[in-house]
C-alpha positions as CSV (number, residue, x, y, z in Angstrom):
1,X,8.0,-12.0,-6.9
2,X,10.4,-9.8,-8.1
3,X,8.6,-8.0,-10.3
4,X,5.7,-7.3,-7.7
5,X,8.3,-5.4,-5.3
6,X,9.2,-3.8,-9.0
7,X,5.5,-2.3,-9.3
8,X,5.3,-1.5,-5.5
9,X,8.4,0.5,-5.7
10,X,7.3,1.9,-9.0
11,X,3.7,2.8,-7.4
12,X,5.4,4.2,-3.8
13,X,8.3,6.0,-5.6
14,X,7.6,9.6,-4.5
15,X,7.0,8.5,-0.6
16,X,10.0,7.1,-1.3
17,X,11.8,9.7,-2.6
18,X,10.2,12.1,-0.1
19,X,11.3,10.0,2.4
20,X,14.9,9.6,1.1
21,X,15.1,13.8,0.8
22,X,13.1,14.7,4.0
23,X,16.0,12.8,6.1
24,X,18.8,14.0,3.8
25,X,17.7,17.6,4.0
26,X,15.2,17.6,7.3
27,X,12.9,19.7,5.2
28,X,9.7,19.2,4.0
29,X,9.4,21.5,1.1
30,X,12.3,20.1,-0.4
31,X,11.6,16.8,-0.1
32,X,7.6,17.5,-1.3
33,X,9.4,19.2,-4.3
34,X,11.7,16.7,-5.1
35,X,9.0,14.4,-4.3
36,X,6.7,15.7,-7.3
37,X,9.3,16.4,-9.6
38,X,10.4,12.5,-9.5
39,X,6.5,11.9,-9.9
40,X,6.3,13.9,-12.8
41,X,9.8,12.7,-13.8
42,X,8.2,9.0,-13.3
43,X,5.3,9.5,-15.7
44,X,7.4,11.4,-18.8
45,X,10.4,8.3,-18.8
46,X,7.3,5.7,-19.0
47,X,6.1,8.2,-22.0
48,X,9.3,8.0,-23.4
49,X,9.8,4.1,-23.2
50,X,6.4,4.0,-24.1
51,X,5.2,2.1,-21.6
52,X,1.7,1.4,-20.2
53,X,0.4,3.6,-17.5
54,X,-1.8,2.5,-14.8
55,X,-4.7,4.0,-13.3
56,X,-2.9,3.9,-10.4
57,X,0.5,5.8,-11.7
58,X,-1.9,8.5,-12.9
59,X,-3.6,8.8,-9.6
60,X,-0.6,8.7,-7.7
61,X,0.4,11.4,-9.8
62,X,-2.9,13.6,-9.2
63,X,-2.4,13.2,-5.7
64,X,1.0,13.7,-6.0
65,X,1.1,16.9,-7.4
66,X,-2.4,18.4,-5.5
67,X,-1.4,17.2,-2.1
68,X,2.2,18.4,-2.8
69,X,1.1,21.8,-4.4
70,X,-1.1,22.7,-1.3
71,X,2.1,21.6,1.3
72,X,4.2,24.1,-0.7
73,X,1.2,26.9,-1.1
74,X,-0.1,26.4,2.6
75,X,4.0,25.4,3.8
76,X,2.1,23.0,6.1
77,X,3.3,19.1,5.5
78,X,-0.2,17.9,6.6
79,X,-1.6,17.7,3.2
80,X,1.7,15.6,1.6
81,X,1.6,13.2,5.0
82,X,-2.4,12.3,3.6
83,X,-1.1,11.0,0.4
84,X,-0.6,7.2,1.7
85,X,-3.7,7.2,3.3
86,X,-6.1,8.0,0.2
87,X,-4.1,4.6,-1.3
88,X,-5.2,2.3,1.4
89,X,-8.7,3.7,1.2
90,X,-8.7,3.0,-2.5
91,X,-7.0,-0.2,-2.0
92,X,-9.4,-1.2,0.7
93,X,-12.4,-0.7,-1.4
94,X,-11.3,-2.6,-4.5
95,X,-10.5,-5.2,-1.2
96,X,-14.3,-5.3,-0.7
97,X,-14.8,-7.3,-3.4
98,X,-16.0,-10.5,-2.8
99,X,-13.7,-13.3,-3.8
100,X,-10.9,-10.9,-5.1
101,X,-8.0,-13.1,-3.2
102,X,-8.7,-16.2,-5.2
103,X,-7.0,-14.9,-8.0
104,X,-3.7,-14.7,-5.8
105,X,-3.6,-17.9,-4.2
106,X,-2.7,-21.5,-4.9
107,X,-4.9,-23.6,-6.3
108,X,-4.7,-26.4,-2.8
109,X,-6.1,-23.0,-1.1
110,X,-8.6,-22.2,-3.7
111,X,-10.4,-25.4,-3.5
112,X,-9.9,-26.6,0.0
113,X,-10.6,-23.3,1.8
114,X,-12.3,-20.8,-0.2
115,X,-14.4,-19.1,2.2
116,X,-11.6,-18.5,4.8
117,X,-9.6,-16.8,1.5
118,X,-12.8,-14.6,1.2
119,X,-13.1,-13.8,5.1
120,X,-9.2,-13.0,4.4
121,X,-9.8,-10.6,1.7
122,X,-12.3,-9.0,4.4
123,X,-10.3,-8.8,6.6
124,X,-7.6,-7.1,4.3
125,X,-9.6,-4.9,3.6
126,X,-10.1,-3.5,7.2
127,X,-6.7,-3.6,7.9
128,X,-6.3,-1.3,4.9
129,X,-8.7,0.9,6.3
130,X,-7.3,1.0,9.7
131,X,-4.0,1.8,8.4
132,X,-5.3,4.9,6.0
133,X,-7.1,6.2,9.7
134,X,-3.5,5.6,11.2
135,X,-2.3,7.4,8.7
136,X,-4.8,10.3,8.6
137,X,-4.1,10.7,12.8
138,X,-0.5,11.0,11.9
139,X,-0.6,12.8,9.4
140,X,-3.0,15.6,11.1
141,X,0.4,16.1,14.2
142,X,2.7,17.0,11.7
143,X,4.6,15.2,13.3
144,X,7.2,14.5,10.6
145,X,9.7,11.4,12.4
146,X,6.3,10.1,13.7
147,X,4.9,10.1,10.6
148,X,8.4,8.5,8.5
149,X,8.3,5.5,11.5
150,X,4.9,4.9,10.8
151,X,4.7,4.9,7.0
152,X,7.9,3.3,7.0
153,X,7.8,0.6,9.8
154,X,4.5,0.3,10.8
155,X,2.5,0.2,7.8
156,X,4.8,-2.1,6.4
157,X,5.1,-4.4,9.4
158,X,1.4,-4.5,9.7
159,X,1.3,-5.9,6.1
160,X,4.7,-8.0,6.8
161,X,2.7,-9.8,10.0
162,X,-0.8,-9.8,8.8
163,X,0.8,-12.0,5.8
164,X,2.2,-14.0,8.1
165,X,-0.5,-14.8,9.8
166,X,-2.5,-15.4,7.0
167,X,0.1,-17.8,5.8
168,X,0.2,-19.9,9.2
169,X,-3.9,-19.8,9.3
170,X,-4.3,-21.1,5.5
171,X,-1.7,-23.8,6.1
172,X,-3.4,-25.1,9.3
173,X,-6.7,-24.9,7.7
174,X,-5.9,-26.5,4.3
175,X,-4.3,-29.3,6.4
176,X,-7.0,-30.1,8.3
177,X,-9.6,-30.2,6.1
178,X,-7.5,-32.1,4.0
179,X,-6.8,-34.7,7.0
180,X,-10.4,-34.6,8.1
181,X,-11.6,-35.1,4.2
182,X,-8.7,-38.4,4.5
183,X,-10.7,-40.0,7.3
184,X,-14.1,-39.3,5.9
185,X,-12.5,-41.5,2.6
């Protein structure tokens, strides 16, 4: 578990560091400086250390540095706000995949209720894609404390309770079938 927040922070660490700037500073072309800088600073210590880079670290990077570069050139924060949005849309659409939460679950899931986990993964999908449109809405205000709440709070709330439920649902559903399978033996 650990080292899956390790790679989320490592794959969200110039949001975060935007983030961290933009309310240390209250302005936006610091913080979208700062905010490439650490995502180019990101990719030359994994160099170093030699370390693997993901397709994701080198988009992240791309997006990064073209999103950023136009918020500086165009001094409008609407392009940097985007950035989250274009990794939920990516993110949803590798979600599409049918079947690609069996990999993540426990085998009692796997083989009791495989067809709810694949409705789930659906379903994860269009939350992802709700959230990128969230995103996009915010993002087009330039609203910058609206758009820090929602990145921060309500994107990760959303994910927070939709596990949740997810959780509760698959332990109801495994149960039953399990108890119903009992009474059938």
């Amino acid at each position: 578990m650990k080292s899956v927040f390790a790679r989320l922070a490592s794959d969200f660490l110039s949001t975060i560091v935007f983030l961290v700037v933009y309310f240390a500073t209250d302005n936006v072309l610091i913080a979208t400086g700062v905010a490439i800088a650490g995502a180019i600073a990101q990719v030359v210590y994994a160099r170093v250390k030699r370390q693997a880079l993901g397709y994701m670290t080198w988009a992240s990077l791309g997006l990064v540095i073209v999103l950023g570069g136009a918020t500086l050139l165009t001094n409008d924060p609407r392009f940097v706000l985007a950035k989250p949005a274009i990794g939920h849309i990516a993110i949803g659409a590798i979600m599409l995949k049918r079947g690609w939460m069996l990999r993540y679950l426990p085998p009692i899931v796997t083989e009791t209720i495989p067809e709810y986990a694949t409705l789930a993964g659906y379903a994860w999908a269009g939350l992802m894609f709700i959230l990128a449109a969230g995103t996009i809405a915010i993002a087009a205000t330039g609203d910058m404390k609206l758009w820090a709440f929602y990145v921060s709070v309500v994107l990760v709330g959303a994910k927070v309770a939709a596990f949740a439920i997810q959780y509760v649902a698959f332990r109801f559903l495994v149960g039953s079938r399990l108890r119903a399978a009992a009474a059938r033996a």
